[in-house]
ZADO-1210 file (C-alpha; in nm, 4 decimals, padded with zeros to 6 digits):
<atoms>
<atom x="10.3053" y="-02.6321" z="24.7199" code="UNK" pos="1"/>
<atom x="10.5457" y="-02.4959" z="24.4452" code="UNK" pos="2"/>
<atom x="10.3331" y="-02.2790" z="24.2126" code="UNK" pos="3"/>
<atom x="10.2320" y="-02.4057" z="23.8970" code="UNK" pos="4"/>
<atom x="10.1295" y="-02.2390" z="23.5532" code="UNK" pos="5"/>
<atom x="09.7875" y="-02.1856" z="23.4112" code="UNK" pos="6"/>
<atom x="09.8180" y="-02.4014" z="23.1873" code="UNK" pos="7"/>
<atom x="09.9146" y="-02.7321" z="23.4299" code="UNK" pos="8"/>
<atom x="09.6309" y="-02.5863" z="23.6574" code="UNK" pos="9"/>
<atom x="09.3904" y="-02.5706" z="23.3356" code="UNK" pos="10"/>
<atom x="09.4917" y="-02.8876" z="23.1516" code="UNK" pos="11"/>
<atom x="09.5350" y="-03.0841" z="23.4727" code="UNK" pos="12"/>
<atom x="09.1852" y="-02.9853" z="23.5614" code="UNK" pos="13"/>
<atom x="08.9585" y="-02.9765" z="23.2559" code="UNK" pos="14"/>
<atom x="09.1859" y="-03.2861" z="23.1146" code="UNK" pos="15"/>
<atom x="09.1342" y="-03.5048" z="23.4311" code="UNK" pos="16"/>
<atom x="08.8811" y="-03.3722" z="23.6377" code="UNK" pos="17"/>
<atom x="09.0764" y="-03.3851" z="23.9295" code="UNK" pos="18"/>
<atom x="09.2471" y="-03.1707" z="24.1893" code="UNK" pos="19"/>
<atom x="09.6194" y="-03.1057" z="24.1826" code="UNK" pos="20"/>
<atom x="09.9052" y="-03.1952" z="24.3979" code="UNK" pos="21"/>
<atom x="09.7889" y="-03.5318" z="24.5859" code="UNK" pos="22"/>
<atom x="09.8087" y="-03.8908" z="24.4794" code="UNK" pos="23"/>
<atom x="09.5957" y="-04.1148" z="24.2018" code="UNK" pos="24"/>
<atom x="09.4026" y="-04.2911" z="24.3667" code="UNK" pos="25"/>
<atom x="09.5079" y="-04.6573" z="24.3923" code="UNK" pos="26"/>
<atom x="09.1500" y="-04.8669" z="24.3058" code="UNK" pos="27"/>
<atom x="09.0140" y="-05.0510" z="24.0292" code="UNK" pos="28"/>
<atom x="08.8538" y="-04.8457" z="23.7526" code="UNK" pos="29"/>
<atom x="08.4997" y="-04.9576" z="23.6063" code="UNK" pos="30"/>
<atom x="08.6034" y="-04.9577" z="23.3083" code="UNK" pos="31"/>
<atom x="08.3537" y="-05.1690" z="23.1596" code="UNK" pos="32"/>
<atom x="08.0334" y="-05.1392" z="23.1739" code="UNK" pos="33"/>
<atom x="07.8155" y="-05.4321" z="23.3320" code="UNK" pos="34"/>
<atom x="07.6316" y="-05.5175" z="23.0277" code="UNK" pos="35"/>
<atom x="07.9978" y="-05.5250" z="22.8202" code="UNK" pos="36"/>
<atom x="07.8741" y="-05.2504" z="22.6117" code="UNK" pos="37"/>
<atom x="08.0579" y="-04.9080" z="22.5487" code="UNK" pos="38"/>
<atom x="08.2240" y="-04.8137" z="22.9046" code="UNK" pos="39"/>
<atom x="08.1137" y="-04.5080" z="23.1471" code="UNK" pos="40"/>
<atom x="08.4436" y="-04.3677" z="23.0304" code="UNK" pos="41"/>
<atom x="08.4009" y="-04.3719" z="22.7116" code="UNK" pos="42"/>
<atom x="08.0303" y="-04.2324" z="22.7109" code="UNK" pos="43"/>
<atom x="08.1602" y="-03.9433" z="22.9371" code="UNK" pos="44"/>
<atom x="08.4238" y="-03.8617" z="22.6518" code="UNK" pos="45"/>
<atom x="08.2071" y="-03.8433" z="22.3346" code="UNK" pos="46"/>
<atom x="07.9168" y="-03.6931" z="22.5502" code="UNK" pos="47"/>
<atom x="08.1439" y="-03.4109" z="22.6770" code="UNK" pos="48"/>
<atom x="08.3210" y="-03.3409" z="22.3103" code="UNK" pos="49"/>
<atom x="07.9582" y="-03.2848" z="22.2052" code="UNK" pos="50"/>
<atom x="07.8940" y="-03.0576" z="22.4660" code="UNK" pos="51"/>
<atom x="08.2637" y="-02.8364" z="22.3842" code="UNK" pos="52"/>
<atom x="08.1884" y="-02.7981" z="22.0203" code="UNK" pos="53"/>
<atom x="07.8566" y="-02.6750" z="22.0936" code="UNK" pos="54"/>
<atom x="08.0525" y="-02.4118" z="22.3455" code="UNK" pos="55"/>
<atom x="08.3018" y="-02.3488" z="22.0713" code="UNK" pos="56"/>
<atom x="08.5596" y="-02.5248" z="22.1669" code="UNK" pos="57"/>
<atom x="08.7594" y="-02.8462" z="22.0450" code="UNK" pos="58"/>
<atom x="08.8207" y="-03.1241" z="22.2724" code="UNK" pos="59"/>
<atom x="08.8846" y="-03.4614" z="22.1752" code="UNK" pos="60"/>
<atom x="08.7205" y="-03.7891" z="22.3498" code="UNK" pos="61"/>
<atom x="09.0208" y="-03.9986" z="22.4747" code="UNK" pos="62"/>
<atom x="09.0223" y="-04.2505" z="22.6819" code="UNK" pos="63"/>
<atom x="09.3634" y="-04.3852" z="22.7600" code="UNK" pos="64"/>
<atom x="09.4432" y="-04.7239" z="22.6760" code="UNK" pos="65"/>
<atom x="09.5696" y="-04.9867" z="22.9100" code="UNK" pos="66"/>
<atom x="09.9586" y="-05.1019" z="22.9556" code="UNK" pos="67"/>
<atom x="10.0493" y="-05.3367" z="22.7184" code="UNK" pos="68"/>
<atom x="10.0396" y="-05.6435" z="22.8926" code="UNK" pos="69"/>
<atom x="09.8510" y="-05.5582" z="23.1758" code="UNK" pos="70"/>
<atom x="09.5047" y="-05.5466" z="23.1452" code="UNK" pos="71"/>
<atom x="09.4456" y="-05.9367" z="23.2541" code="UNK" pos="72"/>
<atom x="09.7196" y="-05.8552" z="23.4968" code="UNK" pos="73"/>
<atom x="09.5340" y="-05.5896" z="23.6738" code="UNK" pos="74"/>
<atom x="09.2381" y="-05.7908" z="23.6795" code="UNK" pos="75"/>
<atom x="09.4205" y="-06.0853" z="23.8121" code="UNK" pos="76"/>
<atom x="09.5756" y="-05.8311" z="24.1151" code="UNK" pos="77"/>
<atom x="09.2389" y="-05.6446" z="24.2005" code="UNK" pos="78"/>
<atom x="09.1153" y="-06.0149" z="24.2553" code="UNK" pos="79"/>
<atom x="09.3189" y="-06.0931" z="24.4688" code="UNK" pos="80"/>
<atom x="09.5317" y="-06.3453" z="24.3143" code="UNK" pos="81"/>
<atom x="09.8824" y="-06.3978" z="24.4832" code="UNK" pos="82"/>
<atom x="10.1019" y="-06.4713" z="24.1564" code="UNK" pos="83"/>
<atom x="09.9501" y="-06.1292" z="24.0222" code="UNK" pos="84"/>
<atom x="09.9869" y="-05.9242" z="24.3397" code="UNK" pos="85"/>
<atom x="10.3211" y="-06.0499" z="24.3665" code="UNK" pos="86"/>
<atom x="10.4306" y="-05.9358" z="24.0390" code="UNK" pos="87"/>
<atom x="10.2537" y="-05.6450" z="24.0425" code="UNK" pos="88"/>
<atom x="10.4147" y="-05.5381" z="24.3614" code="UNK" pos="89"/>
<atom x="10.7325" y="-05.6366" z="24.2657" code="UNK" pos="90"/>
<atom x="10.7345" y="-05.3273" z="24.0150" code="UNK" pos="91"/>
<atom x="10.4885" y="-05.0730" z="24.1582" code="UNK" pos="92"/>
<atom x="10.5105" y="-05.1492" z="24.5329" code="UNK" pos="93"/>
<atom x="10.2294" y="-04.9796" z="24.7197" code="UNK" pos="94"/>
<atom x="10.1716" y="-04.7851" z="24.4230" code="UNK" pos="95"/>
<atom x="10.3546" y="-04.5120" z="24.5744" code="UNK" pos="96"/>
<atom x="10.6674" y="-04.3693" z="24.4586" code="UNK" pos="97"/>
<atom x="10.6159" y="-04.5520" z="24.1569" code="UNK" pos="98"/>
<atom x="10.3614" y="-04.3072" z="24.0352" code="UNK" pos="99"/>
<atom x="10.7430" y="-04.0520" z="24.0111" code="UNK" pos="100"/>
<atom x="10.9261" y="-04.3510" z="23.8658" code="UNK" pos="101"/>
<atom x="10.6961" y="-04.4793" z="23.6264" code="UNK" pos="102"/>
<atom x="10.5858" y="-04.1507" z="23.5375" code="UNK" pos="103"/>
<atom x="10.5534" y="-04.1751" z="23.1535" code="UNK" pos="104"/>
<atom x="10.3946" y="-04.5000" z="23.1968" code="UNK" pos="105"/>
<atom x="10.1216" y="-04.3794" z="23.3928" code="UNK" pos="106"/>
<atom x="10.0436" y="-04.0814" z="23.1938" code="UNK" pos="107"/>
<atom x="10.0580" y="-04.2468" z="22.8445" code="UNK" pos="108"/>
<atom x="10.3246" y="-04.0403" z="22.7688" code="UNK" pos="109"/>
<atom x="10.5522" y="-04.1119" z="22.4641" code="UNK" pos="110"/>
<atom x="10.9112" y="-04.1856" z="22.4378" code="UNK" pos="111"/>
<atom x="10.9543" y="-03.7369" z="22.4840" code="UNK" pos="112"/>
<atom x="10.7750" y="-03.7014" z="22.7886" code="UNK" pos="113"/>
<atom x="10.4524" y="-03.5474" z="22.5999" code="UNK" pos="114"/>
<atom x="10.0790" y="-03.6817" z="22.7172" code="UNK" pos="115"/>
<atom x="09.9196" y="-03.9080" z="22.4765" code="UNK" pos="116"/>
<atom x="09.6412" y="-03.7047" z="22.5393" code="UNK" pos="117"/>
<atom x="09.5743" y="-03.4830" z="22.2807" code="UNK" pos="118"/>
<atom x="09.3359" y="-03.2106" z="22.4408" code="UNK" pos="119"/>
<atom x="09.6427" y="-03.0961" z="22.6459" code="UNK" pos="120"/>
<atom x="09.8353" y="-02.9994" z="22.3073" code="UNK" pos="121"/>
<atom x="09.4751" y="-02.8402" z="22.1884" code="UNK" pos="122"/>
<atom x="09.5061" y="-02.5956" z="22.5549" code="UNK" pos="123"/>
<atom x="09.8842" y="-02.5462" z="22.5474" code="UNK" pos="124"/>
<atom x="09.8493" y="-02.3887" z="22.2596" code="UNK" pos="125"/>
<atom x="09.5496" y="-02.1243" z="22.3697" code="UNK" pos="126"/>
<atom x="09.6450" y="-01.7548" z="22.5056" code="UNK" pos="127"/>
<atom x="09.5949" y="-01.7616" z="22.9031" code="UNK" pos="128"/>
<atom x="09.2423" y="-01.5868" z="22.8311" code="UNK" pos="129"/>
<atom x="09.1608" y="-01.8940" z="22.5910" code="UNK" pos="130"/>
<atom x="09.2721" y="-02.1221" z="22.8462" code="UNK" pos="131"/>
<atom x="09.0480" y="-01.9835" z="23.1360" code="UNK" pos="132"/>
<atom x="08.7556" y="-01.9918" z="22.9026" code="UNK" pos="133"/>
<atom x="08.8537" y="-02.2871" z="22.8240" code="UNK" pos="134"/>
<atom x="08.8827" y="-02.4354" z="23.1861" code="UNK" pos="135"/>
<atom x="08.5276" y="-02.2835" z="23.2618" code="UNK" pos="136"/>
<atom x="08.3587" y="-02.4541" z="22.9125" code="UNK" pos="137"/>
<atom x="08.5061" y="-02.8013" z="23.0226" code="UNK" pos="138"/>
<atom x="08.3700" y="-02.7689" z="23.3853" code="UNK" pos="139"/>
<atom x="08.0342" y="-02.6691" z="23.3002" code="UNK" pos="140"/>
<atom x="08.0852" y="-02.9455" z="23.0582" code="UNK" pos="141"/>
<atom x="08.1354" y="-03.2123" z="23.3010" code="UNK" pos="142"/>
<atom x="07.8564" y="-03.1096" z="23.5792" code="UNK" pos="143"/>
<atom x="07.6111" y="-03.1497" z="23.2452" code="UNK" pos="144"/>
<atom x="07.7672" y="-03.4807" z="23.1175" code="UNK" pos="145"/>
<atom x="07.7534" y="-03.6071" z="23.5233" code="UNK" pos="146"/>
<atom x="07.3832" y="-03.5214" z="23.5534" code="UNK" pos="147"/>
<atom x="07.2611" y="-03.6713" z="23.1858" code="UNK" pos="148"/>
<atom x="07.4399" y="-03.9932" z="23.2876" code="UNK" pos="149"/>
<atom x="07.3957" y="-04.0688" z="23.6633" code="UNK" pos="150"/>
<atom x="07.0715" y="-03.8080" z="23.7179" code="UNK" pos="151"/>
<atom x="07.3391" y="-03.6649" z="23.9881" code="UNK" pos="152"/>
<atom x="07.4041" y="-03.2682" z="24.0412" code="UNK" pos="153"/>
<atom x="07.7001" y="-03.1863" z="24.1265" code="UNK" pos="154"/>
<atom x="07.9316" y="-02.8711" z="24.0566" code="UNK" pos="155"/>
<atom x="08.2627" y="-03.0389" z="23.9041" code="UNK" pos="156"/>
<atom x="08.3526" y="-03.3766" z="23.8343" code="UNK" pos="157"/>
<atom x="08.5958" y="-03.2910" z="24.0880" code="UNK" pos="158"/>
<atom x="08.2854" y="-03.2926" z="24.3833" code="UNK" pos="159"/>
<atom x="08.1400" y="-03.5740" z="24.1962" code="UNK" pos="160"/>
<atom x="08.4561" y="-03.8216" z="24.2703" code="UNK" pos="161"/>
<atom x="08.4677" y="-03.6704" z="24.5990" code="UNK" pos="162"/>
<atom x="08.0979" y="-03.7996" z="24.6960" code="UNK" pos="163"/>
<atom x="08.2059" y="-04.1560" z="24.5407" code="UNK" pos="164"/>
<atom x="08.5019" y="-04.2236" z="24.7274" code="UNK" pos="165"/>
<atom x="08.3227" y="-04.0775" z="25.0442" code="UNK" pos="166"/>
<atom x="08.0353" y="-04.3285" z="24.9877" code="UNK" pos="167"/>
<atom x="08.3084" y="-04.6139" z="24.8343" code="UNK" pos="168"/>
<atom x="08.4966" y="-04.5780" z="25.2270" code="UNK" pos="169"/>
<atom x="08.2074" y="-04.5706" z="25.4102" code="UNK" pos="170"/>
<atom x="08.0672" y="-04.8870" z="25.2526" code="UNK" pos="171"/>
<atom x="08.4007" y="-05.0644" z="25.2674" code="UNK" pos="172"/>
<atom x="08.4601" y="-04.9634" z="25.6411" code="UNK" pos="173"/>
<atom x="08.0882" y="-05.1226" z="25.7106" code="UNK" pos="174"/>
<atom x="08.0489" y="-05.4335" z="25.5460" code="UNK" pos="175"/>
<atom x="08.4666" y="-05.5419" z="25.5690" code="UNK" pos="176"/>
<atom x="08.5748" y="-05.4146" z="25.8725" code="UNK" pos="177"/>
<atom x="08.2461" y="-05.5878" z="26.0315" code="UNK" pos="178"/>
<atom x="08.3201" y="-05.9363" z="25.8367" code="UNK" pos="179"/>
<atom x="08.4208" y="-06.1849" z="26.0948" code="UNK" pos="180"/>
<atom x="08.6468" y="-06.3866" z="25.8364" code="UNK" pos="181"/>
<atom x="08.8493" y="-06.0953" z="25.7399" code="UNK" pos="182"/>
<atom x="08.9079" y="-05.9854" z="26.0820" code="UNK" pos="183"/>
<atom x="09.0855" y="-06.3351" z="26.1718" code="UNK" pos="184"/>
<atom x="09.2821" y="-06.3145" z="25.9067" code="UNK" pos="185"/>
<atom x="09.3545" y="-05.9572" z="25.9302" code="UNK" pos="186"/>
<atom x="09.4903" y="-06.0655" z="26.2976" code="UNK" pos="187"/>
<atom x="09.7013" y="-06.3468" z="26.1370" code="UNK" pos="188"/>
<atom x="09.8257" y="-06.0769" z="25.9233" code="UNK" pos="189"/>
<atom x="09.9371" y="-05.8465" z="26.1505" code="UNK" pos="190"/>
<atom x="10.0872" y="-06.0855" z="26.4080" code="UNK" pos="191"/>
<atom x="10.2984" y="-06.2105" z="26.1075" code="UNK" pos="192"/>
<atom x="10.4261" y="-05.8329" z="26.0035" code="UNK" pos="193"/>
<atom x="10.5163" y="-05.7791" z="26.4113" code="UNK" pos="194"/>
<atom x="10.7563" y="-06.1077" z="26.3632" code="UNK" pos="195"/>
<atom x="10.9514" y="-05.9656" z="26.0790" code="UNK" pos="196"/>
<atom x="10.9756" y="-05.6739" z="26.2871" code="UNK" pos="197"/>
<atom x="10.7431" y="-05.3823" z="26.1973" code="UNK" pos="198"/>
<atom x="10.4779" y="-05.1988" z="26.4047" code="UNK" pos="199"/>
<atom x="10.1411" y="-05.2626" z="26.3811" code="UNK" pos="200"/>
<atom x="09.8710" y="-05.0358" z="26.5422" code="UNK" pos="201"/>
<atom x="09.5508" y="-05.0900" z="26.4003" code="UNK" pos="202"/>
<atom x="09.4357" y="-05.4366" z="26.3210" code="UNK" pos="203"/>
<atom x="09.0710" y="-05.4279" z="26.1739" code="UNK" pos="204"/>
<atom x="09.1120" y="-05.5054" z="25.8113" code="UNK" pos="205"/>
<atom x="09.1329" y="-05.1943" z="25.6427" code="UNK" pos="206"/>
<atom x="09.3684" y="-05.0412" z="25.8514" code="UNK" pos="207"/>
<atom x="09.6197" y="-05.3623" z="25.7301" code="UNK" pos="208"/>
<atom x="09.4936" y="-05.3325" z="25.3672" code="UNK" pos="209"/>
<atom x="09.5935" y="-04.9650" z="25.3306" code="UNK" pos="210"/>
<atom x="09.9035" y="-04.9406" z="25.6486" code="UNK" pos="211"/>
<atom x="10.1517" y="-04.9932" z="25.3386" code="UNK" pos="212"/>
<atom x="10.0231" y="-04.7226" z="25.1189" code="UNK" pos="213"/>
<atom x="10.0078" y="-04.4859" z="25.4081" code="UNK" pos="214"/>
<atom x="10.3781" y="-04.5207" z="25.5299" code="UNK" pos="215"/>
<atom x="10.4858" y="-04.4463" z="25.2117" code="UNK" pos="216"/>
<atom x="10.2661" y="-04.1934" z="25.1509" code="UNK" pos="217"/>
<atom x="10.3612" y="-04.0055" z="25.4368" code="UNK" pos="218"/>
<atom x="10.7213" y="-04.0119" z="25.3436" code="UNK" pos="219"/>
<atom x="10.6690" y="-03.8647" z="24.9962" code="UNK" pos="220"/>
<atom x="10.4376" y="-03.6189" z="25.1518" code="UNK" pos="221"/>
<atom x="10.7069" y="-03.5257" z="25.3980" code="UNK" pos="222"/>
<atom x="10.9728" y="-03.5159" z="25.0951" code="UNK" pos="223"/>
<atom x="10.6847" y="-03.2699" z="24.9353" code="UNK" pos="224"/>
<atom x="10.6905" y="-03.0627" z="25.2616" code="UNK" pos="225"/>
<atom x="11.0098" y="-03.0012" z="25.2464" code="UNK" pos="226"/>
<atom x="11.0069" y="-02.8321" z="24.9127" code="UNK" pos="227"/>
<atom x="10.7231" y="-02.5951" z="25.0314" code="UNK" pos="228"/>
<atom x="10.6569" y="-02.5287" z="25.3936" code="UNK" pos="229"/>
<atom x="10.2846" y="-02.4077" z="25.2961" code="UNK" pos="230"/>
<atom x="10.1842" y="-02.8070" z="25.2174" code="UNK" pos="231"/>
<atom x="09.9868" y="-02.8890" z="25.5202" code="UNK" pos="232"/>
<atom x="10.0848" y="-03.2241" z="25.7000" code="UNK" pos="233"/>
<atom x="09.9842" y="-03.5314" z="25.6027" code="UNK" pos="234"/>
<atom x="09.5907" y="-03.6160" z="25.6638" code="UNK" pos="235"/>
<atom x="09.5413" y="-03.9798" z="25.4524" code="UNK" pos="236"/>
<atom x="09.2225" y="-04.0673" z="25.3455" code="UNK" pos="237"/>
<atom x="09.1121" y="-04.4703" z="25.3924" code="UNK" pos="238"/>
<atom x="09.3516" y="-04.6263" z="25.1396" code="UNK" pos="239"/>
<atom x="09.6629" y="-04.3813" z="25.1874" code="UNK" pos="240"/>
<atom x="09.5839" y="-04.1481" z="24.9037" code="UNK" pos="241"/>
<atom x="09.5856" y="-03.7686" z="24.9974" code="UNK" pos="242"/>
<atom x="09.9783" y="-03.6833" z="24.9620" code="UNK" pos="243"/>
<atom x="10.1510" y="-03.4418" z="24.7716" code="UNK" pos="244"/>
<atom x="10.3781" y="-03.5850" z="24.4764" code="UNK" pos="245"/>
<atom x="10.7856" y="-03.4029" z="24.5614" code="UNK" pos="246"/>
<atom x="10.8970" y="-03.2587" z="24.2019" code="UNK" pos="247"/>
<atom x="11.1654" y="-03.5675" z="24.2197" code="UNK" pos="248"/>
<atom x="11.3618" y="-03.6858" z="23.9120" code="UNK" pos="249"/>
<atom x="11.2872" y="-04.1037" z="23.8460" code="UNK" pos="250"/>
<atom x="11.6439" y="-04.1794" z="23.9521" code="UNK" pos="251"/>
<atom x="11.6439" y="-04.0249" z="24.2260" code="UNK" pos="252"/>
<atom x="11.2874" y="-04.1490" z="24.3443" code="UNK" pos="253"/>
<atom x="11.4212" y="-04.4600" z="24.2678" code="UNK" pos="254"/>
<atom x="11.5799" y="-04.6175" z="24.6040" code="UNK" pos="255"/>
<atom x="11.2283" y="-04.5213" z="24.7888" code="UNK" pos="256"/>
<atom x="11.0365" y="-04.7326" z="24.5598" code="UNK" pos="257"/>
<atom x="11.2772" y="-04.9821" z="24.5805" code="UNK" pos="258"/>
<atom x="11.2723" y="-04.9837" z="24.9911" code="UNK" pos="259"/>
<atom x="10.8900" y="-04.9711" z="24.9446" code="UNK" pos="260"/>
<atom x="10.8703" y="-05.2709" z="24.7259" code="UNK" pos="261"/>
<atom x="11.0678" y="-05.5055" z="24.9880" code="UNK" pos="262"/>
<atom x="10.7841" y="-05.3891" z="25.2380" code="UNK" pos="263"/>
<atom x="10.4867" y="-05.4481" z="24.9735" code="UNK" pos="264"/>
<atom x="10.6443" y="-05.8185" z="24.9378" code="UNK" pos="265"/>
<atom x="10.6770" y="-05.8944" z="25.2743" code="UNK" pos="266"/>
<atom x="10.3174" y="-05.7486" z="25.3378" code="UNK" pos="267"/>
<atom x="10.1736" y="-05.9758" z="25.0453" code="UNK" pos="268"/>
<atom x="10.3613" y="-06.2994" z="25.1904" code="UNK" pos="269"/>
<atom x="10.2121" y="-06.2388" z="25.5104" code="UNK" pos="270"/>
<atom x="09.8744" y="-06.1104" z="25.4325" code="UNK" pos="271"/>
<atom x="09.8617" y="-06.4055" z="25.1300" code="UNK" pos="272"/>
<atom x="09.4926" y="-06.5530" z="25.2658" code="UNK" pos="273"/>
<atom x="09.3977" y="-06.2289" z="25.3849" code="UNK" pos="274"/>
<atom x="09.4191" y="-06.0167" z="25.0327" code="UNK" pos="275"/>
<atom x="09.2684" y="-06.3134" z="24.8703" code="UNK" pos="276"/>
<atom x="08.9576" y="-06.2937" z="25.0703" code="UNK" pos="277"/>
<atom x="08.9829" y="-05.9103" z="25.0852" code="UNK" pos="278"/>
<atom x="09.0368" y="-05.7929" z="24.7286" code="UNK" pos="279"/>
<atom x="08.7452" y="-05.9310" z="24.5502" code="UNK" pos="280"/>
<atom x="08.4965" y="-05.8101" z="24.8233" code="UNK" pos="281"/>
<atom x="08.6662" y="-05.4583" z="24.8429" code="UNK" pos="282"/>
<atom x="08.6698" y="-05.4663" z="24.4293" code="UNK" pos="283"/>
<atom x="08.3227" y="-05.5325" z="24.3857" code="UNK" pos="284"/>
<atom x="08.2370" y="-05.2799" z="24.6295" code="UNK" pos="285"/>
<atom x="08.4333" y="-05.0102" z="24.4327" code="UNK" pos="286"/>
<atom x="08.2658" y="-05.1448" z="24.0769" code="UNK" pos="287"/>
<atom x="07.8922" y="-05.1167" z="24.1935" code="UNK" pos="288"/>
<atom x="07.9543" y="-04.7589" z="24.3586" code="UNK" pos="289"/>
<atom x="08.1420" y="-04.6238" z="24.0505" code="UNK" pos="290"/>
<atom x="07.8679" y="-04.7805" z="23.8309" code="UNK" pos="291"/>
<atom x="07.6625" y="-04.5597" z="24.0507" code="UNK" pos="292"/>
<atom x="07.8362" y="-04.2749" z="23.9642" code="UNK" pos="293"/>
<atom x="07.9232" y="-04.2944" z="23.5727" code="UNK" pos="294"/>
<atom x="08.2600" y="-04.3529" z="23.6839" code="UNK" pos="295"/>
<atom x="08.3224" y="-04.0070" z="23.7587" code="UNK" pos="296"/>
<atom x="08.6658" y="-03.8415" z="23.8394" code="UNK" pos="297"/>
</atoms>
């Protein structure tokens, strides 16, 4: 993996509470909170600013607002809907290389490429010692925040999203892959894909939810791979996530997303009944877990 500065490492970490160098991952966030009061989001936020000032340290609660446009959008294409799906593919694909070519997008960022986020101006600013103290205030930060909202321990939010997608897989894999409906149209699904001409392995329906995302996440992997040897290959979790991101300019990442988004359409036209059965099952599964959770990572 090409090295990267303290500060990425620091910000990327303390900012996000994630671990560097693979994909987003690509499932609905629970945003809101089932009662439509304040979201887990933005509890985490103001609890863990509380906890930085008392540690001496300024951090500011941000959540990042949604796309313009897009909110009912999403909601529409995590439900399954085909008109959304369809649209939503048509620009993002798998949700693959679009995470190079809509970069800014994805980030917040503004019209110069800087994070809408302000903590990560509040750490690029700190002397590398600052920045390691820092890193270790908004860690301990986090495991304290977890534990006071979900009654979980856990050492990072990093470990804590780790145990919820673990326990968001497993549960999918059991109660989808085992639904009887889903696995007929799964078939359907696949026999369609092997008539336009691609290959088809696995049939249950998770493997023909995810088969998209995982192609193309194996190719960017492999582009990453090729910039540093040291990346080990490819090993995708459940829905494809797990790759490295290449350090590829938008233009150039460009024709992959567009040769991804003529597979993602021709997945959605023939997996049309499927998704529609599949999404809002899958989506509710991934709510009630994160609710679980606090949302974490």
């Amino acid at each position: 993996m090409p090295k990267r500065s303290l500060l990425t490492l620091a910000a990327f970490v303390v900012l996000t509470g994630c671990g560097t160098g693979t994909g987003a991952t690509a499932r609905p966030s629970a945003t809101p909170s089932a009662t439509g009061g304040q979201s887990h989001e933005h509890k985490f936020q103001a609890l863990k600013a509380d906890c930085m000032k008392e540690k001496g340290f300024k951090y500011v609660a941000y959540v990042p607002s949604p796309v313009s446009g897009q909110s009912s959008e999403d909601d529409e294409h995590w439900s399954g809907d085909y008109a959304a799906m369809k649209a939503h593919r048509a620009k993002y694909g798998f949700g693959v290389f679009s995470t190079i070519v809509y970069a800014r997008e994805m980030r917040g960022a503004g019209a110069d490429g800087a994070s809408a986020n302000p903590n990560f101006a509040i750490i690029r600013d700190l002397s590398p010692d600052q920045q390691e103290a820092y890193t270790k205030a908004g860690n301990a930060c986090d495991v304290q925040v977890i534990k006071k909202l979900t009654g979980k321990t856990v050492k990072s939010r990093h470990e804590a999203a780790e145990k919820k997608n673990k326990l968001i897989e497993q549960t999918t894999a059991r109660q989808l892959d085992g639904d009887p409906k889903l696995v007929q149209l799964a078939s359907a699904m696949a026999d369609c894909l092997t008539r336009k001409g691609y290959q088809v392995t696995t049939t249950n329906p998770l493997a023909m939810a995810y088969w998209g995302a995982k192609k193309f996440g194996k190719e960017m992997h492999d582009l990453a791979r090729q910039e540093d040897k040291g990346i080990p290959e490819y090993q995708p979790t459940q829905t494809g996530m797990g790759y490295y991101i290449p350090h590829l300019k938008p233009d150039v990442a460009r024709p992959y997303l567009d040769k991804e988004i003529k597979v993602a359409l021709d997945d959605l036209e023939c997996g049309k009944d499927f998704y529609a059965a599949f999404m809002p099952k899958s989506t509710e599964i991934t709510m009630r877990i994160e609710e679980q959770y606090g949302d974490a990572g």
